[in-house]
mmCIF file of the N, C-alpha and C atoms, coordinates in Angstrom:
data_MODEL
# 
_entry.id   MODEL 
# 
loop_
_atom_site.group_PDB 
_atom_site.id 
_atom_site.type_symbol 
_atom_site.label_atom_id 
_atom_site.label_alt_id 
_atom_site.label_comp_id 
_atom_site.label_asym_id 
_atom_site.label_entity_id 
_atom_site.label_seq_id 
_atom_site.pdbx_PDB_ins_code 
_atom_site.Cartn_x 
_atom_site.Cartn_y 
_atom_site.Cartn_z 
_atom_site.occupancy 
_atom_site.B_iso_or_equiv 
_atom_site.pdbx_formal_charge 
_atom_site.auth_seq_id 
_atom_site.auth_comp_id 
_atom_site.auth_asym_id 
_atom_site.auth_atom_id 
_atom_site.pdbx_PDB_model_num 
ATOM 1  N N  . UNK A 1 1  ? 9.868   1.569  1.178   1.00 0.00 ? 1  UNK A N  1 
ATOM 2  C CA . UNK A 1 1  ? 8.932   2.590  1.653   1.00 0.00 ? 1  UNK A CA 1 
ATOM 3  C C  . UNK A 1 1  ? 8.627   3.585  0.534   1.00 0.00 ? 1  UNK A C  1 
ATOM 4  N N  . UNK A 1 2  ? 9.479   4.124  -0.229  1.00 0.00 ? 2  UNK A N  1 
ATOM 5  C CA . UNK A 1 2  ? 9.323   4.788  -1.082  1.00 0.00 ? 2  UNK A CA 1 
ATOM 6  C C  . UNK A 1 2  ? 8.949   4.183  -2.073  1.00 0.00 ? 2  UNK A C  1 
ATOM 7  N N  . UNK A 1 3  ? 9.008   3.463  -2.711  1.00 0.00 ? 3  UNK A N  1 
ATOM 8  C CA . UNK A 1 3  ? 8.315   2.607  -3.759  1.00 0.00 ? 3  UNK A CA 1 
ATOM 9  C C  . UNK A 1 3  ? 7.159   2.338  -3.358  1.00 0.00 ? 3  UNK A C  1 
ATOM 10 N N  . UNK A 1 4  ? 6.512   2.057  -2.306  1.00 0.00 ? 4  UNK A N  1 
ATOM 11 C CA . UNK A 1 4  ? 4.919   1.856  -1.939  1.00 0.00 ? 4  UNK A CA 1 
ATOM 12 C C  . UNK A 1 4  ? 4.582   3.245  -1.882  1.00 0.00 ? 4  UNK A C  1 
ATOM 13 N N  . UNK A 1 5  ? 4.866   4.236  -1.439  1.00 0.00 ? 5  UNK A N  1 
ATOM 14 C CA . UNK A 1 5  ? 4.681   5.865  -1.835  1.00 0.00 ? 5  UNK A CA 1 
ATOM 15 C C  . UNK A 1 5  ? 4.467   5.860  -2.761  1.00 0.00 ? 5  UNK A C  1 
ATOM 16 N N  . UNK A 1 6  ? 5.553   5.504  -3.625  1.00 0.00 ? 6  UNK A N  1 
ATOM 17 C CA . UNK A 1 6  ? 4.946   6.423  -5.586  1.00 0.00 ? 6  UNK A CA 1 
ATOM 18 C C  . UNK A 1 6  ? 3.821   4.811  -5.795  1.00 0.00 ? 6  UNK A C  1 
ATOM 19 N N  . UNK A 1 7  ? 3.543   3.765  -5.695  1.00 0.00 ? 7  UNK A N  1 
ATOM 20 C CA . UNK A 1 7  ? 2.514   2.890  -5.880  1.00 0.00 ? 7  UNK A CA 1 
ATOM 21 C C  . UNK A 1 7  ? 1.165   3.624  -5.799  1.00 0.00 ? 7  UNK A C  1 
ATOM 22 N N  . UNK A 1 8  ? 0.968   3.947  -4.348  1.00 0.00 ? 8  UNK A N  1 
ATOM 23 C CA . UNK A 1 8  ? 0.176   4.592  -3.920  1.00 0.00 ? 8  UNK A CA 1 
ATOM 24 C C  . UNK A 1 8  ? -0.548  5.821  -4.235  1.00 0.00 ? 8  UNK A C  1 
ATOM 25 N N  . UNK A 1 9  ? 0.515   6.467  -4.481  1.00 0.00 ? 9  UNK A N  1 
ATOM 26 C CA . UNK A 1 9  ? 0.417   7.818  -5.699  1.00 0.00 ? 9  UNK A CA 1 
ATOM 27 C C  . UNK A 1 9  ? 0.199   7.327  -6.955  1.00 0.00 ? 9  UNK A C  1 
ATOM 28 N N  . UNK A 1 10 ? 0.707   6.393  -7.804  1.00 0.00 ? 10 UNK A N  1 
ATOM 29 C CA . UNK A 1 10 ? 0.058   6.483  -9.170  1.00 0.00 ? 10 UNK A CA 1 
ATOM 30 C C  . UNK A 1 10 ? -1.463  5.387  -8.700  1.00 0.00 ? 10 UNK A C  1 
ATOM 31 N N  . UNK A 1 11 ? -1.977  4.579  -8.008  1.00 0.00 ? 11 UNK A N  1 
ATOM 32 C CA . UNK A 1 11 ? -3.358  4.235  -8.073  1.00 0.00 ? 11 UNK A CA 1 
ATOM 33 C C  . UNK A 1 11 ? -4.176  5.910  -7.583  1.00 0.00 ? 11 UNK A C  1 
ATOM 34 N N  . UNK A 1 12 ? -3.598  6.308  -6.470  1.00 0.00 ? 12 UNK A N  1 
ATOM 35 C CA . UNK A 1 12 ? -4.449  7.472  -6.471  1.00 0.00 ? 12 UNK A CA 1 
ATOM 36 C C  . UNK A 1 12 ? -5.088  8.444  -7.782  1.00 0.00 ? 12 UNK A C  1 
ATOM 37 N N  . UNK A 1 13 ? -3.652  8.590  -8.561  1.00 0.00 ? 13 UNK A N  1 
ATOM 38 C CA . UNK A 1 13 ? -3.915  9.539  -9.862  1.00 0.00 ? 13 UNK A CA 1 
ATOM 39 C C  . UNK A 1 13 ? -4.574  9.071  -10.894 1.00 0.00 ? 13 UNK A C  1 
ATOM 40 N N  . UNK A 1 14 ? -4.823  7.692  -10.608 1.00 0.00 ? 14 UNK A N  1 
ATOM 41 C CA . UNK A 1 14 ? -5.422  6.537  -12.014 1.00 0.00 ? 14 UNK A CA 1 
ATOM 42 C C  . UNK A 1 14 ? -6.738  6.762  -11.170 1.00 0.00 ? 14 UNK A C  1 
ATOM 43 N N  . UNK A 1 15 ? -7.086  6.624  -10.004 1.00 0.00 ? 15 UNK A N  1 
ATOM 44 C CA . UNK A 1 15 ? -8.624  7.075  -9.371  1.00 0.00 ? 15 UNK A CA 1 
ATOM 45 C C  . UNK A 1 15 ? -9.309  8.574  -9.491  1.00 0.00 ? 15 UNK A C  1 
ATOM 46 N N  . UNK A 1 16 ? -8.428  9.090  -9.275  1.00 0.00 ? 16 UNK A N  1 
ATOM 47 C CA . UNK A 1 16 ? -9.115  10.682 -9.908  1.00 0.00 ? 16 UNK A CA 1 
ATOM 48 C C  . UNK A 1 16 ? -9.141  11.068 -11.438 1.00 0.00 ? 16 UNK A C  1 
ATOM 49 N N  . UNK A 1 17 ? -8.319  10.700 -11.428 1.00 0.00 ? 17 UNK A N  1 
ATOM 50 C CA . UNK A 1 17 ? -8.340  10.520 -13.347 1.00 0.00 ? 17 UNK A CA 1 
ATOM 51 C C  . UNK A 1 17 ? -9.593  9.537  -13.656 1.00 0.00 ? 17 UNK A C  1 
ATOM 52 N N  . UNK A 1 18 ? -10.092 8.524  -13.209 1.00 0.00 ? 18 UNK A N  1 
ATOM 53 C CA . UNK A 1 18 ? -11.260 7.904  -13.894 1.00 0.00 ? 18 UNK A CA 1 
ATOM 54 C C  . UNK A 1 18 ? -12.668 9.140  -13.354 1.00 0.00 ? 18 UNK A C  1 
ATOM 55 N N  . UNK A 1 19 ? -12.443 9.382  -12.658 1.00 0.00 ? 19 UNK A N  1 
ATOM 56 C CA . UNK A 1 19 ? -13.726 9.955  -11.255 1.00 0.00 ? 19 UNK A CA 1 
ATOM 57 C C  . UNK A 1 19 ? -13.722 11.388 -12.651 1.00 0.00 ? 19 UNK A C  1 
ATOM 58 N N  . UNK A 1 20 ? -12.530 11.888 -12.540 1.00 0.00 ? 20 UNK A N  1 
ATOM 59 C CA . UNK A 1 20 ? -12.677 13.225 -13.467 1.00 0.00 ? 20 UNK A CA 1 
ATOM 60 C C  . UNK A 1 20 ? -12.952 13.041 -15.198 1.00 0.00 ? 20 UNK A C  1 
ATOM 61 N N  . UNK A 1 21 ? -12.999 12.246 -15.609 1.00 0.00 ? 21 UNK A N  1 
ATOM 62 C CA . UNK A 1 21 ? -13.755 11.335 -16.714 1.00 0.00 ? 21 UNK A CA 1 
ATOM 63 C C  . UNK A 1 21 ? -15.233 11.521 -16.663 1.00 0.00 ? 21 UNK A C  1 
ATOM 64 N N  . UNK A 1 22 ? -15.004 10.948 -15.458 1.00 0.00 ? 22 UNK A N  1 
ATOM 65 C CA . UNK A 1 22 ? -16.757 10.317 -15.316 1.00 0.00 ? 22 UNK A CA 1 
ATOM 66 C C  . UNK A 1 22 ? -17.695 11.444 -14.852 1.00 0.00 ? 22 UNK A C  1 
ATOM 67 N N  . UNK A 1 23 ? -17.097 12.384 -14.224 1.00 0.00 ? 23 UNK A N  1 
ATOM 68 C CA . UNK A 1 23 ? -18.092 13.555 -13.848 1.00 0.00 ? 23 UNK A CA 1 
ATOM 69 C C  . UNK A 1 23 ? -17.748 14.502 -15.718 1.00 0.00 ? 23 UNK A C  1 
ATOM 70 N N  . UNK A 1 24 ? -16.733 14.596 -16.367 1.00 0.00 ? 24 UNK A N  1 
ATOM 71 C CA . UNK A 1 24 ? -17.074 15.102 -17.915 1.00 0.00 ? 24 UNK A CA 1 
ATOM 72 C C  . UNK A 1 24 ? -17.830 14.947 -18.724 1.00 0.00 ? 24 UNK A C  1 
ATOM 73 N N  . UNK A 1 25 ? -18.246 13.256 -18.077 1.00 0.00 ? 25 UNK A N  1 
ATOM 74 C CA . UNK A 1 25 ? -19.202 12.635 -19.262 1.00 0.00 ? 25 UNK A CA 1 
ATOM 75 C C  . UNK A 1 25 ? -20.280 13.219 -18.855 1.00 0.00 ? 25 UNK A C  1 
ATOM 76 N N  . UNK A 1 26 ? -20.319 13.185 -17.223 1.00 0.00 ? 26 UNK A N  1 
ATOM 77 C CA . UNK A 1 26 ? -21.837 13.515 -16.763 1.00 0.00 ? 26 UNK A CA 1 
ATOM 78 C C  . UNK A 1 26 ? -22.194 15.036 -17.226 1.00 0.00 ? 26 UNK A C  1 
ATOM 79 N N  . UNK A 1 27 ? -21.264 16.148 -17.268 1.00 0.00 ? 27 UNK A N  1 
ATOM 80 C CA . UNK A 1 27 ? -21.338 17.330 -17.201 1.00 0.00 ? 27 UNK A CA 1 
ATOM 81 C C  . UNK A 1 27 ? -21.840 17.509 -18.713 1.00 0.00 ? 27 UNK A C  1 
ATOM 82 N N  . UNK A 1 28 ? -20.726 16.962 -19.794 1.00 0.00 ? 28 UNK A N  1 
ATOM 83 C CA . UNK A 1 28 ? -21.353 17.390 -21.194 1.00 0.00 ? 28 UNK A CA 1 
ATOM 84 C C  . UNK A 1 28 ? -21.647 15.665 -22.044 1.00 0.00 ? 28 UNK A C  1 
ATOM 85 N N  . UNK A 1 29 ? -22.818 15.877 -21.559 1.00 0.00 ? 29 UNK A N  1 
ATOM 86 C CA . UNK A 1 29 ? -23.532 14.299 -22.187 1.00 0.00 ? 29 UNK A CA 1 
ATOM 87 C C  . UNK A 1 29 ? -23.591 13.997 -24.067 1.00 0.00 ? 29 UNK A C  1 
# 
């Protein structure tokens, strides 16, 4: 159970981490 917790948590942080990338690029082109 806890091991699918932190799984879950690091795809989450690898998804906002790309998303917050991608709105930087958009912000300063």
């Amino acid at each position: 159970m806890l091991f699918h917790t932190k799984i879950r948590a690091l795809m989450w942080a690898r998804v906002v981490h790309e998303e917050c990338q991608f709105l930087e690029g958009d912000w300063w082109p």
